[in-house]
N, C-alpha and C positions, 0 to 999 in steps of 0.2 A: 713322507718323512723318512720312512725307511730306505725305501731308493735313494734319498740322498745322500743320508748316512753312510750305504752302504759305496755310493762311488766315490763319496769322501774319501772313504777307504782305501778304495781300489787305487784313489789316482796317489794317498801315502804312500801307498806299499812299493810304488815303481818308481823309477831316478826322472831329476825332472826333465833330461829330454823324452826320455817314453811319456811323463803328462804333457807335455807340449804337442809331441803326436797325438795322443788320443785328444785332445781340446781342438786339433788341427783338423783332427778326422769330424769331430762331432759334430764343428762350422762347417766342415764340408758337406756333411749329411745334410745340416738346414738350410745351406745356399742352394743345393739340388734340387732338394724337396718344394725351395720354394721357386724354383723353375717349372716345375712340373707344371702339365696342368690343371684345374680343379674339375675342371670336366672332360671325360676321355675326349680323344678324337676321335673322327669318323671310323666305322667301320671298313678291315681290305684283310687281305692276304695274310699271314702269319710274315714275319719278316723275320729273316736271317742275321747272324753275327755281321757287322763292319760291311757286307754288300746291300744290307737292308734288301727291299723289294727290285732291287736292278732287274732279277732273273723274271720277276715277273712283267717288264715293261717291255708293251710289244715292239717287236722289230718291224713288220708290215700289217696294213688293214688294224692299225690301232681300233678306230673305231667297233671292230667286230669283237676286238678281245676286252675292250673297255666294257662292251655290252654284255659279254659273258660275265666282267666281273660284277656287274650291275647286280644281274640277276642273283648271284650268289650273297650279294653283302648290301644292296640295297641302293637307292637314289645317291646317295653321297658315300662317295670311294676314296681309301686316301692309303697312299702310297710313300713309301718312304725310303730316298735311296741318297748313300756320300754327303750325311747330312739337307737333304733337300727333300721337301715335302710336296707331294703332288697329289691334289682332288680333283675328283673325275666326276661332273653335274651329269645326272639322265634326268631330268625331270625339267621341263620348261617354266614351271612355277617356282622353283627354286632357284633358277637362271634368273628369274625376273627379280626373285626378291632380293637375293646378294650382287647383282652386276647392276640392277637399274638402282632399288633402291636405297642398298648400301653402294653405293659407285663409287667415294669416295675413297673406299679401301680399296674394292674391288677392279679401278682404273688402269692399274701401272702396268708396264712391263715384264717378265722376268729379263736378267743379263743372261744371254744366250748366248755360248762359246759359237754356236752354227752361221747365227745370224749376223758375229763381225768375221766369220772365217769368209764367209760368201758377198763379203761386201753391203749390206742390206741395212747398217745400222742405222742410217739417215732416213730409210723410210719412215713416212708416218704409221702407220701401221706397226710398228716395233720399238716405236718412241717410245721411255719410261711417260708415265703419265706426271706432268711438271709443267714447267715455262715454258720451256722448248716447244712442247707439245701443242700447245693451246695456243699457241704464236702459229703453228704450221695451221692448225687444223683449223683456225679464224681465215688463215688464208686460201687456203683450201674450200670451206665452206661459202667465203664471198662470188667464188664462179661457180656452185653447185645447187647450193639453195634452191628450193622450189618455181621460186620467183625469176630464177634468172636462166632453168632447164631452158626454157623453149628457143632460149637462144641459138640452141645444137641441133634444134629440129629438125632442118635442112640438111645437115652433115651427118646427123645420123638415119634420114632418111636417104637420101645418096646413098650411103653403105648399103642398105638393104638391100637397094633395087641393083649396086654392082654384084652383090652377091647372086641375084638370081643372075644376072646375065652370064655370071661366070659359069651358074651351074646347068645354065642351059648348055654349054658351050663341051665342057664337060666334069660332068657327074659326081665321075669318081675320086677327083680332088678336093671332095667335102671340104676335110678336114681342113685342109690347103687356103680353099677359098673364105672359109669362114675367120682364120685368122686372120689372112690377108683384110679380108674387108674391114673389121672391126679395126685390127691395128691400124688401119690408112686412115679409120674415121679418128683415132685416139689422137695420131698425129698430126691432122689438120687440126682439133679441138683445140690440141695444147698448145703446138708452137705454130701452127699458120703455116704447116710446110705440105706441097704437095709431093705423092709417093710416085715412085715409077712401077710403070705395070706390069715387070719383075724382077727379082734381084735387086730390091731397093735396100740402101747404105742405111736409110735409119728405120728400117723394118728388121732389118739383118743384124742390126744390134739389139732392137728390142728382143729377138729370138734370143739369143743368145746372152742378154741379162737375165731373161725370165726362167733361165736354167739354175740361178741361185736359187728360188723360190722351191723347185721341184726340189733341190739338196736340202733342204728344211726337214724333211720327211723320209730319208733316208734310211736304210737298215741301219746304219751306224750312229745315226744322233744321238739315239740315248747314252752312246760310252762316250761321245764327244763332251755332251752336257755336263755329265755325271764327274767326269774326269777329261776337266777344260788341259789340263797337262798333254795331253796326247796328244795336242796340236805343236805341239813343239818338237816332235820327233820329225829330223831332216826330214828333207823330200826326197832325196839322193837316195835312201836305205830302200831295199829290196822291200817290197811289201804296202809304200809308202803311194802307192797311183793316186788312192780317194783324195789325200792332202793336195795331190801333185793340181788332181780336177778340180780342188776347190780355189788355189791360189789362180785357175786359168777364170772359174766364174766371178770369184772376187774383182779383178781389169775386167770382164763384161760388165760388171754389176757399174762397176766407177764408170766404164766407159756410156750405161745407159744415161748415167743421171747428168755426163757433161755434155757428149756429142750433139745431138738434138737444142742443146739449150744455147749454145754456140753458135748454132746453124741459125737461128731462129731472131738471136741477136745482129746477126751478119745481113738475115734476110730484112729485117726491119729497117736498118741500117741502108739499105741499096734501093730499098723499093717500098719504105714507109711501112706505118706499123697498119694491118691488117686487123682483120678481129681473129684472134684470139686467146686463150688465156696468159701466154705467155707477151703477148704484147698488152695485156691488160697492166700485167703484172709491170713490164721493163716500164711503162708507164707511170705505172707509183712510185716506182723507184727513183727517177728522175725529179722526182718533186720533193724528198727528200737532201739530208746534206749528205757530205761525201761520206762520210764515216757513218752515219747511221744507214747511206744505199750500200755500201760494203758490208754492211753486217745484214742486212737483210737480204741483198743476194743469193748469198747461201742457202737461206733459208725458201725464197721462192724458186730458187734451182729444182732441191729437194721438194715442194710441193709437184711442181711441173712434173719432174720425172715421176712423182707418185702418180700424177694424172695419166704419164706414159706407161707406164707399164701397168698400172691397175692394179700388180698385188691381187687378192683373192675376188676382188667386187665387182673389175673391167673385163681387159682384155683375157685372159687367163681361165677365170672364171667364167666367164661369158662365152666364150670360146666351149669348152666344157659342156657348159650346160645346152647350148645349140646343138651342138656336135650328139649329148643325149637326146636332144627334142627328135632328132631325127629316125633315131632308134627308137622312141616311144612312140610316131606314129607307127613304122611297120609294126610294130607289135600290135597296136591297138586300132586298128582301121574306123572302128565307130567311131572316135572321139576327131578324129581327122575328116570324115564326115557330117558331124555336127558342127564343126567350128566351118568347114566352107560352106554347109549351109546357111549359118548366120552372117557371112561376107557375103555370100551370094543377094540377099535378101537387104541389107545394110550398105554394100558398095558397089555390087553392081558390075556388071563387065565389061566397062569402059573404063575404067582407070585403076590403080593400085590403092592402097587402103596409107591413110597417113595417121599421123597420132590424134588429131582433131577427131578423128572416130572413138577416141579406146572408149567413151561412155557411152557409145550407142553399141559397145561389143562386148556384155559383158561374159558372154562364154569364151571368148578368146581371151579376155583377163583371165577367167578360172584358167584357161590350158596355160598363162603363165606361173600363176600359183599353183597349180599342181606341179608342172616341170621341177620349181625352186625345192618341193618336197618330196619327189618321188626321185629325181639327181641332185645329190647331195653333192654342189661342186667343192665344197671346204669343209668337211665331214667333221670336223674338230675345231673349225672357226680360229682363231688366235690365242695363243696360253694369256690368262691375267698372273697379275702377283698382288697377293694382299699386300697394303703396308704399315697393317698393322694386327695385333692380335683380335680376335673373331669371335665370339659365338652365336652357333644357329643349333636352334632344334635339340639342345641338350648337348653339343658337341664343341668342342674347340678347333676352333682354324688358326696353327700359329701365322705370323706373321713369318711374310717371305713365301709363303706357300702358294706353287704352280696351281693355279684355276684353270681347268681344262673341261667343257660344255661339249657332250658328245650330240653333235646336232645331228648327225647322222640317225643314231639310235631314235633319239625327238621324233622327227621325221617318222619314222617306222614306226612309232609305238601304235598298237590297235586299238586302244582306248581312245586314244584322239583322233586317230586316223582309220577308221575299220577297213578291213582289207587292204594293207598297205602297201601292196607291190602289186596293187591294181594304179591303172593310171587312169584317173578316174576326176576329172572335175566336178563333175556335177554334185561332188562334195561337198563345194562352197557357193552351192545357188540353192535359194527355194522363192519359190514363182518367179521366177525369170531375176531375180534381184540376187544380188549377195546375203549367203544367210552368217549375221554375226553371230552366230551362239559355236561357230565352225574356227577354230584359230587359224588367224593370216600365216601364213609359213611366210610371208615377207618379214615379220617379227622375230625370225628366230632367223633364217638364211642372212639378214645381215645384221646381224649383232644385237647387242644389248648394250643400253644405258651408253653413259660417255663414247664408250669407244663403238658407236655402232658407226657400220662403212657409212662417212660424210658423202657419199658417192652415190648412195640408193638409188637417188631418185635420179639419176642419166641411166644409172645401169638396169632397173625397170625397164625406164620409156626403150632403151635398146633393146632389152628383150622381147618388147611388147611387137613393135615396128617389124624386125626381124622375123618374127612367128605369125604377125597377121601376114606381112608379105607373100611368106612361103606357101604358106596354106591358100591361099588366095590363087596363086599360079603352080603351085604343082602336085602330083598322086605322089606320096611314099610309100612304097614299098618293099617286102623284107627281100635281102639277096634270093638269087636263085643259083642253084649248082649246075654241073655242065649238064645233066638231064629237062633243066625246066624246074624242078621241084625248089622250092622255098622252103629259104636255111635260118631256121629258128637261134636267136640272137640272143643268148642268154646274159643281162646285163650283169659283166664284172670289174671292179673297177681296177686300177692303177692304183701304186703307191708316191702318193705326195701331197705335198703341202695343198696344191690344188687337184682331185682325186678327176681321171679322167674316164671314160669307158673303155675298155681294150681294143672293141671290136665295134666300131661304127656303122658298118657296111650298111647296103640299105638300095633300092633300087628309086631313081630319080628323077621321074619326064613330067614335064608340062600336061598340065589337066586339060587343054584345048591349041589347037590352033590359034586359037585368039587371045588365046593365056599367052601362048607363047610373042604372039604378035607384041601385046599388051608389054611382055617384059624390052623387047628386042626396042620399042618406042621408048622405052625410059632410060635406052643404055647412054651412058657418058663417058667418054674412058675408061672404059675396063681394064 
């Protein structure tokens, strides 16, 4: 009562535009107040005036500083920068609980100034989660399904065995051939076209859109994001090159998702529709009316070139992660010996290994699940955004706020994984079977809940095909320098959206004459 009394007073004593302000100020204090929120948020950094935490978001090898700030403030990290809110998951239990089973929040997008500078916005992968979305990803999901992989079988065993034959041929174009071969298999899959055996027009675009993907991850994202204005500074101005590369990736990025899908319509067109997804697809289309196949064109366009370029889960990714497998043999020579011994014992040296094998091989499954955990090809997996306000664990998640799951860190942690920069399968077997009390790293490498890669399971059985092959037919081993001596390959990675190894090297031959016969008998156009 006295309080009242007394601002009774107070608001007398002043003219009534000063009580109009103070009435103005007091509803502002309660409209504030009641924004706030009732439970702090996560724990991070101390934040600064008007830049908030900018100064602390990394510019390269995010993943290593995200994990620094782990340790200092705990599983859930949250950052705050130009009004935008960003949480950084280390714990794979709490990935499950807020992506899988809150997904509903946890689904969407964030709008990424990077992702329409580089062209990328149609991908599925970058879709807000909505209509759009679920329309792409039903159609997407009707050629990938479990049910309908084994369709690829063939095309993605072709790939493997061109790729030995390449690397019979020679060696040192690893990296070379292993794209090459995947891409040729992605683009017989999608559009039914075959590649030439080099300097192919629609391999030559896939390179060259898949260079939006690596801009994602840039030093410079975070001021892009933070301050989407910045992309509006000419391209003419001294200073201005990265805009100038990003408007040349953005015409790759358009040109991946139309070229191919034009070609593919033409070839149909001349020489009848083939099997593949894209003549699955012009197929439904035509059974459709005019105006509902024009509207859904688009949309199958955009699935197709999702299929083509793969984004973090095919080509890209896969690429990566082979390109590591190879360096995890020379480091590891036992593990490359226990996996030919179980081909040896299981397939025999009359013929190559096909996928009809994977369940009579299950240590060469472990060496895929260890590869997916010990090279971490998408170290940070795709940002979420909530869309709506959150709480977990005592904490508030507002709404709008960047979800970012440092799998990388996951991956590594020694609780889960003891010794974790050992390469080491035998992790995930006890008496020759799979031990479940061991977490699949297929569960966390591709995703969580709604948006986990629709693509797993081709991009598995690729993995699988590829690695029994090699191993099947060749020694790896570590470089050697002009003396003879072997040059110890210390794994570091690259900066981007898909994280690569710097230094692949690795020494390449045939484990027999007859290994080699073996490969030379399966070659088909190389």
């Amino acid at each position: 009562m006295e309080w009242l009394m007394l601002s009774t007073h107070t608001l007398a004593s002043v003219s009534i535009p000063g009580a109009c302000f103070i009435i103005f100020l007091f509803f502002l204090y309660l409209k504030i107040a009641a924004m706030r929120p009732r439970s702090p948020l996560p724990p991070g950094p101390p934040s600064m005036p008007i830049i908030g935490n900018l100064l602390d978001m990394p510019r390269r090898s995010a993943w290593l500083t995200y994990k620094e700030l782990s340790r200092r403030y705990g599983k859930l990290v949250y950052l705050g920068a130009a009004g935008r809110g960003f949480l950084v998951v280390d714990d794979a239990n709490i990935a499950v609980e807020l992506l899988e089973k809150h997904s509903v929040i946890f689904s969407s997008r964030p709008e990424s100034t990077m992702v329409n500078l580089t062209g990328l916005e149609w991908a599925l992968v970058f879709t807000p989660y909505g209509s759009l979305w679920r329309r792409q990803r039903r159609l997407f999901w009707q050629h990938f399904h479990p049910g309908v992989i084994h369709n690829y079988f063939p095309t993605i065993q072709q790939g493997a065995r061109n790729l030995l034959s390449r690397l019979v041929i020679s060696p040192e174009k690893l990296s070379e051939h292993v794209r090459y071969t995947l891409g040729s298999s992605m683009i017989k899959v999608t559009y039914g076209l075959d590649v030439a055996k080099s300097k192919d027009k629609y391999l030559s675009t896939l390179e060259r859109g898949m260079e939006g993907f690596g801009l994602l991850a840039h030093e410079y994202t975070p001021l892009f994001e933070v301050f989407p204005k910045l992309s509006r500074i000419p391209q003419w101005l001294p200073g201005a090159g990265f805009l100038r590369h990003l408007a040349a990736a953005r015409q790759a990025t358009y040109a991946l998702r139309d070229i191919p899908w034009r070609a593919a319509k033409d070839n149909i067109a001349q020489n009848g529709a083939g099997h593949s997804i894209a003549s699955a697809i012009i197929e439904g289309l035509t059974e459709l009316s005019t105006n509902s196949a024009a509207d859904e064109e688009g949309i199958a366009k955009d699935v197709a070139a999702v299929t083509y370029a793969g984004g973090i889960d095919t080509v890209a990714a896969q690429h990566s992660a082979l390109c590591g497998f190879f360096v995890a043999m020379s480091l590891f020579p036992e593990v490359q010996r226990a996996a030919q011994a179980e081909l040896d014992a299981v397939v025999g040296p009359d013929r190559l290994p096909e996928l009809a094998d994977r369940e009579a091989l299950p240590y060469v499954n472990s060496v895929v699940k260890e590869l997916l955990r010990w090279h971490s090809s998408a170290p940070l997996g795709c940002p979420r955004m909530t869309t709506e306000d959150f709480k977990y664990d005592g904490y508030f998640i507002p709404r709008n706020t960047i979800v970012v799951v440092n799998v990388w860190s996951i991956m590594n942690d020694p609780e889960m994984y003891p010794s974790p920069e050992r390469f080491w399968p035998e992790r995930y077997l006890r008496d020759g079977k799979l031990n479940p009390n061991v977490r699949d790293p297929t569960s966390i490498a591709f995703g969580f809940g709604r948006r986990i890669c629709p693509g797993r399971y081709f991009g598995d059985a690729t993995l699988f095909i590829y690695i029994a092959s090699i191993l099947h037919t060749f020694r790896i081993a570590p470089p050697y320098d002009e003396n003879g001596d072997p040059i110890h390959i210390r794994p570091q990675y690259t900066n981007g959206f898909i994280a690569h190894l710097e230094d692949c090297r690795c020494t390449i031959t045939p484990r027999s004459a007859s290994a080699e016969a073996l490969i030379r008998a399966s070659e088909i156009g190389i």
